[in-house]
C-alpha positions as CSV (number, residue, x, y, z in Angstrom):
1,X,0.0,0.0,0.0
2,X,1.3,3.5,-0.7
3,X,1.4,6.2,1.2
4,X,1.0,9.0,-1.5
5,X,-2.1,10.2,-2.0
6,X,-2.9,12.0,-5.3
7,X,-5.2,15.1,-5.3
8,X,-6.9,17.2,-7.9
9,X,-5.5,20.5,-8.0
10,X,-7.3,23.4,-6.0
11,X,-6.9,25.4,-9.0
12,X,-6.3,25.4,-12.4
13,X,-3.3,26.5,-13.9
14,X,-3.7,29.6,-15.0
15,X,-0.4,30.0,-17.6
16,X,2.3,27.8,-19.0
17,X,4.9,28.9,-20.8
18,X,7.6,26.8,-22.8
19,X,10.8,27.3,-24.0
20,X,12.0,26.1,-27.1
21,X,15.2,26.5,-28.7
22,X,18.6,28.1,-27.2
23,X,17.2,31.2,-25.0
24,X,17.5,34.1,-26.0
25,X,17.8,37.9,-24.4
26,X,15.0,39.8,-25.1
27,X,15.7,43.3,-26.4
28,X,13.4,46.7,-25.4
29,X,13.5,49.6,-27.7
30,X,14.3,52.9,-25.9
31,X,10.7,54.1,-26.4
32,X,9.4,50.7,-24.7
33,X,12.4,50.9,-21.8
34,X,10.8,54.5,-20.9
35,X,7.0,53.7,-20.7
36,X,7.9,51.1,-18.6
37,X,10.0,53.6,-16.5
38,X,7.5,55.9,-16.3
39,X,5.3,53.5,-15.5
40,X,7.0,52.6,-12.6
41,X,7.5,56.1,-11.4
42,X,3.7,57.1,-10.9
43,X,3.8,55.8,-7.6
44,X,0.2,53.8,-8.5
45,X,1.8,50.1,-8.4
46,X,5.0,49.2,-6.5
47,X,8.1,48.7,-9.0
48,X,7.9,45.2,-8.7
49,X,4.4,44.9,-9.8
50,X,4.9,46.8,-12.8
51,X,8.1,44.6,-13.4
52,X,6.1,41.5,-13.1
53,X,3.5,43.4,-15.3
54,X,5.9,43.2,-18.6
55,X,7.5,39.7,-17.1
56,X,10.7,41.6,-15.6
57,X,12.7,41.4,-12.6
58,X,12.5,44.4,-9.7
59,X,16.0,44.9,-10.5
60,X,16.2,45.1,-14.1
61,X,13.9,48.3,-13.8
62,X,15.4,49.7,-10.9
63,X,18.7,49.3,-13.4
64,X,16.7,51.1,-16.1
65,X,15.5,54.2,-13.9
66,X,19.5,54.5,-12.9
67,X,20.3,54.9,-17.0
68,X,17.1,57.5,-17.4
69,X,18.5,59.4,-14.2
70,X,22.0,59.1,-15.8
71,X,21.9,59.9,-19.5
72,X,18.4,59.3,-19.6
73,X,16.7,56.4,-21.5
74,X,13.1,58.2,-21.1
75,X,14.4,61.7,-22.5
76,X,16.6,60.6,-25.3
77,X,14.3,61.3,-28.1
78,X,12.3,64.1,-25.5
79,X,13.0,67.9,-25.5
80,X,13.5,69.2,-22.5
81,X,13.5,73.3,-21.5
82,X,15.3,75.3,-18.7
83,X,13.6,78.1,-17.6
84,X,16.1,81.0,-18.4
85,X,14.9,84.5,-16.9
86,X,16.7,87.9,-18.3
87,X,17.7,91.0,-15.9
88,X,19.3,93.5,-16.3
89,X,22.4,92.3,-13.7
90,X,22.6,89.0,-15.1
91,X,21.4,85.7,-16.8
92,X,20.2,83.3,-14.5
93,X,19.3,80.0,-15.6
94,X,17.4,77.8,-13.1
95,X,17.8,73.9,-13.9
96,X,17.6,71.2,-11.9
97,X,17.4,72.8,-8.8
98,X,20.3,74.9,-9.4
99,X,20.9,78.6,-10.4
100,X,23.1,79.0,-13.0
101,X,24.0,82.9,-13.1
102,X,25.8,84.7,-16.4
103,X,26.9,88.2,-15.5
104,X,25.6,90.9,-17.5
105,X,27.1,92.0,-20.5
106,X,28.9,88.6,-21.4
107,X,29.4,88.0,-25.0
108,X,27.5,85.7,-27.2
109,X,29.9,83.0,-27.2
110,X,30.1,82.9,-22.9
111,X,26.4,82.5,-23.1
112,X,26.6,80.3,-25.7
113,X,29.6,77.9,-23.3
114,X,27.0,78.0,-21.0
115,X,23.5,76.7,-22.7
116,X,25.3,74.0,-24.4
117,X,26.7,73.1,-21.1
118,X,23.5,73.2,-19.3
119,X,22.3,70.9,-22.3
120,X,24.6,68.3,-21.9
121,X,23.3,67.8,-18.2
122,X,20.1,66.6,-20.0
C-alpha cells in the first residue's frame, strides 16, 4: 500500500509557458524601456508589480530608472526646456534645482559655453 495520495489541484493552472530552442535575451526599444519607467514612477503600483506586469525582474527596472536618471533612457528622443529669466544684472538659468547665473554683459559666445553646457546635463 502506498502512502501518496494523489489530489486534484485546488486550482487550475492559469499560464504555462515553454521554451523552445537556445534562450535568448529579449531586447526593449528605448521608447518601450521609458513607458515602462514611467510607468514605474507614478507611484500607483510598486516597482515590482509593474516589473512582473511586462515579465521583468525588480532589479532590471530599478537598473533602467539609474540609466534615465544618468543619460536618460526616457528623455533621449524628448526635449527638455530650462527656464532662463533675463535682468538686467545678469542671466540666471534655473535647472535642476540649481541657479546657473551669467553676468551681465557677457558675449555671445560665454552664453553660448554655458547653454550648451547646461544641455549636456540633459
Amino acid at each position: 500500500m502506498s502512502d501518496t495520495v494523489i489530489k486534484p489541484m485546488s486550482e487550475p493552472v492559469r499560464r504555462l509557458e515553454i521554451f523552445t530552442g537556445a534562450g535568448r535575451r529579449r531586447s526593449w526599444s528605448a521608447e518601450q524601456k521609458a513607458q515602462i519607467v514611467a510607468e514605474s514612477l507614478t507611484g500607483r503600483d510598486s516597482v515590482s508589480a509593474v516589473a512582473r506586469r511586462h515579465g521583468l525582474t525588480a532589479q532590471q527596472v530599478f537598473a533602467w530608472r539609474r540609466q534615465a536618471r544618468g543619460r536618460s533612457v526616457m528623455a533621449k528622443d524628448r526635449l527638455s526646456f530650462a527656464s532662463v529669466v533675463l535682468s538686467s544684472a545678469a542671466i540666471e538659468i534655473e535647472y535642476g534645482g540649481a541657479v546657473i547665473r551669467v553676468p551681465a554683459g557677457s558675449d555671445a559666445s560665454t552664453v553660448g559655453a554655458v547653454l550648451q553646457a547646461v544641455k549636456a546635463l540633459t
